[in-house]
C-alpha positions as MATLAB code, in Angstrom:
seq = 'XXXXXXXXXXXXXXXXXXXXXXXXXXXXXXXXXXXXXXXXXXXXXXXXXXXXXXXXXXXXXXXXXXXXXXXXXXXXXXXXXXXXXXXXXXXXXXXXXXXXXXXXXXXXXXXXXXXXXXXXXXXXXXXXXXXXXXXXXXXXXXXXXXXXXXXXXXXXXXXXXXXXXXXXXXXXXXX';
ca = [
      15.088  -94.811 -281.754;
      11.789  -94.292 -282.626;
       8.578  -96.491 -280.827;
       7.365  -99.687 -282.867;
       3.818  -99.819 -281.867;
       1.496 -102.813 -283.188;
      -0.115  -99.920 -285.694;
       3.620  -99.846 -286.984;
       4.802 -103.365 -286.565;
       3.594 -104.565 -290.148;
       6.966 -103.240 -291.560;
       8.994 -106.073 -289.530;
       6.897 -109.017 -291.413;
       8.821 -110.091 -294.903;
       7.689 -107.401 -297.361;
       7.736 -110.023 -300.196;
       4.926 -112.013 -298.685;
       1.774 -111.561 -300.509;
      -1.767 -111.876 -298.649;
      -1.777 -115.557 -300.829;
       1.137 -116.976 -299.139;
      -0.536 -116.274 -295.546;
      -0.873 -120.585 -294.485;
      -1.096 -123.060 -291.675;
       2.151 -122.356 -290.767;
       1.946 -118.785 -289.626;
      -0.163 -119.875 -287.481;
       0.978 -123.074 -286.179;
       4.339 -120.781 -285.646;
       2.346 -118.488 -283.111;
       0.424 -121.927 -281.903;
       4.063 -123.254 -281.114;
       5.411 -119.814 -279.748;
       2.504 -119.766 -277.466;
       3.664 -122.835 -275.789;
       6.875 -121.653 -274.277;
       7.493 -121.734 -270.752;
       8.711 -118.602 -270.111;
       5.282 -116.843 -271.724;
       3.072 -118.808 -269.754;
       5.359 -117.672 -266.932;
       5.119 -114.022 -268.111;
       1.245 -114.633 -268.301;
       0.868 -115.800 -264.978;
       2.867 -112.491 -263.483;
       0.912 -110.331 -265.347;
      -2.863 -112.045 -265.177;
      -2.988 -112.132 -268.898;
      -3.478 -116.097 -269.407;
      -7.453 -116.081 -270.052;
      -6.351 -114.073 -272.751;
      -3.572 -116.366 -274.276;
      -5.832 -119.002 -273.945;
      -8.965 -117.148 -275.783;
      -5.941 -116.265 -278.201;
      -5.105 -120.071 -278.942;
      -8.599 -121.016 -279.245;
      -9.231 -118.835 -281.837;
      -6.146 -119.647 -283.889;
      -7.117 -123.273 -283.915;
     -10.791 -121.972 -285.388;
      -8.757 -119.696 -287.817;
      -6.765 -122.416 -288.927;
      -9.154 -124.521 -289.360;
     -11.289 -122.304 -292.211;
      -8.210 -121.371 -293.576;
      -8.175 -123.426 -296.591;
     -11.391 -122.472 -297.454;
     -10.348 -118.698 -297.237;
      -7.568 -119.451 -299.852;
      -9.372 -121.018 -301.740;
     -12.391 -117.826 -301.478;
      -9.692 -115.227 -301.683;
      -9.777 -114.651 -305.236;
     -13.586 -114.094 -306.160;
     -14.538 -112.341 -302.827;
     -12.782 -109.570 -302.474;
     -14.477 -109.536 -298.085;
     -12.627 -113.303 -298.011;
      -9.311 -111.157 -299.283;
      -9.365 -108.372 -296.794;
      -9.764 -110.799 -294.046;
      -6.968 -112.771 -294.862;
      -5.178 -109.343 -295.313;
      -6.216 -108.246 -291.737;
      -5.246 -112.002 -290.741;
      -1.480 -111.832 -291.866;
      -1.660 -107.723 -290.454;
      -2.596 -109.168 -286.706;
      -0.444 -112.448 -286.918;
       2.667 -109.883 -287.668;
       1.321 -108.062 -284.614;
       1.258 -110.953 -282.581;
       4.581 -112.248 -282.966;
       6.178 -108.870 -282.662;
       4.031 -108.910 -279.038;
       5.628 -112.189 -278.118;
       8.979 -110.855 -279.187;
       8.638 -107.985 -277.086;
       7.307 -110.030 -274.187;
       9.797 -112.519 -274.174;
      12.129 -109.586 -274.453;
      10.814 -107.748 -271.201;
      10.607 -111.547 -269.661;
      14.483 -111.688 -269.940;
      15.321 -108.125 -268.492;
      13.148 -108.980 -265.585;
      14.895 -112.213 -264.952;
      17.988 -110.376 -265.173;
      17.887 -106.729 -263.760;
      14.870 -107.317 -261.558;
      14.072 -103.577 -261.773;
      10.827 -101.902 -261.221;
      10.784  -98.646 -262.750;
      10.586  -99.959 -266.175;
       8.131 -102.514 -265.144;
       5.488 -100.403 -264.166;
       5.183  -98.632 -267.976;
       5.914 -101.476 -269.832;
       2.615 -103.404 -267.558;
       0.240 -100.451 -268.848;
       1.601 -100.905 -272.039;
       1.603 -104.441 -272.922;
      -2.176 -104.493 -270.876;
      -3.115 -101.936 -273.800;
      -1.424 -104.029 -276.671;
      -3.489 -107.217 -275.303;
      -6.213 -105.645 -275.270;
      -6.017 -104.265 -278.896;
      -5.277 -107.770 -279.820;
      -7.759 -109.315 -278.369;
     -10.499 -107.110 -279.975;
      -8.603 -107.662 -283.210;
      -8.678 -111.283 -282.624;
     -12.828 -111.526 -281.535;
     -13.363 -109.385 -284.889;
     -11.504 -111.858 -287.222;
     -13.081 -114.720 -285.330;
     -16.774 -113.471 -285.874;
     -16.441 -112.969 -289.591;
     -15.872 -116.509 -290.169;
     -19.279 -117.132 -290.156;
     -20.319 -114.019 -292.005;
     -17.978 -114.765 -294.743;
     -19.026 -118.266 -295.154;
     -15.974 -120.194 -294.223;
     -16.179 -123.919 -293.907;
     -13.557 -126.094 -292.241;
     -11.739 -127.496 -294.257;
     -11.694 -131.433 -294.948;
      -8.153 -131.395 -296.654;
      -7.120 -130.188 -292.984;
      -8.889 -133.130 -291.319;
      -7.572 -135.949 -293.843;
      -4.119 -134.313 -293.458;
      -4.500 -134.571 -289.651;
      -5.556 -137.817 -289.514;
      -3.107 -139.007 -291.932;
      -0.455 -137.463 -290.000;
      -2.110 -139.543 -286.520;
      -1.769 -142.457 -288.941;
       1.207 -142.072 -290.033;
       3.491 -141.855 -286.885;
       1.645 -145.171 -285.747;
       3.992 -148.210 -287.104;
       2.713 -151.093 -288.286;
       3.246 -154.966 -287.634;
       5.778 -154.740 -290.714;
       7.759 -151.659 -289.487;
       8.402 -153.365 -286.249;
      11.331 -155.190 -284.736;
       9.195 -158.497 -284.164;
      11.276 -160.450 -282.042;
      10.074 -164.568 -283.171;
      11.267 -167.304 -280.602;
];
């Protein structure tokens, strides 16, 4: 079976989705991947949180110019390979976490160290390409102009709002 390598992994991501249909949620999918347990656990073995957490940070800045970029996409055709390179690297990233979470499991169940050792070199060198990937993206926000979006703050804040109840909504026991 041949190697997938993150230069190779773009195949696994759906082939009918267009650079336009890269959203929020691709990214709040690898936001809410990167808060399980067991990769924080995997992280601590293998010294790579700094990284996951440099890795968050900059999804969170991503997301938030991301409406802007959709909105660019069409007349700058900079704004469109970005988002291209965007939806390349979030691919990459969730085929990382699949294959950490996969190497997670056969060390909580085999406990072996042979394989470790070449699968530590080679997941060091995968985080490593990712994080340069990610600092690259991150930098051209600013050189492309991207604002953060205010549509993402109002929908934020109406979601804050929203899961408050009010007076009316409540069981108001009267005596």
């Amino acid at each position: 079976m041949p190697e997938v390598t993150l230069d190779n992994s773009f195949r696994f991501c759906s082939q009918k989705q267009t650079i336009s249909d890269l959203h929020s949620e691709t990214i709040e999918k690898l936001l809410k991947r990167m808060s399980s347990d067991w990769l924080w656990k995997f992280a601590r073995q293998e010294q790579i949180q700094v990284d996951l957490i440099g890795w968050k940070e900059m999804l969170v800045k991503i997301n938030e110019v991301l409406d802007d970029a959709m909105e660019k996409q069409t007349k700058e055709e900079s704004v469109n390979m970005w988002l291209g390179q965007l939806q390349n690297l979030a691919c990459d990233v969730d085929y990382l976490f699949d294959e950490l979470q996969t190497e997670a499991f056969q060390r909580k169940l085999l406990l072996g160290d042979d394989a470790m050792d070449k699968f530590d070199s080679m997941a060091m060198s995968k985080v490593k390409d990712v994080n340069a990937r990610f600092q690259d993206i991150a930098s051209q926000i600013d050189l492309l102009g991207l604002k953060e979006s205010l549509v993402e703050k109002s929908r934020n804040a109406r979601q804050r709002v929203s899961t408050t109840p009010s007076v009316s909504e409540a069981n108001v026991l009267v005596l």
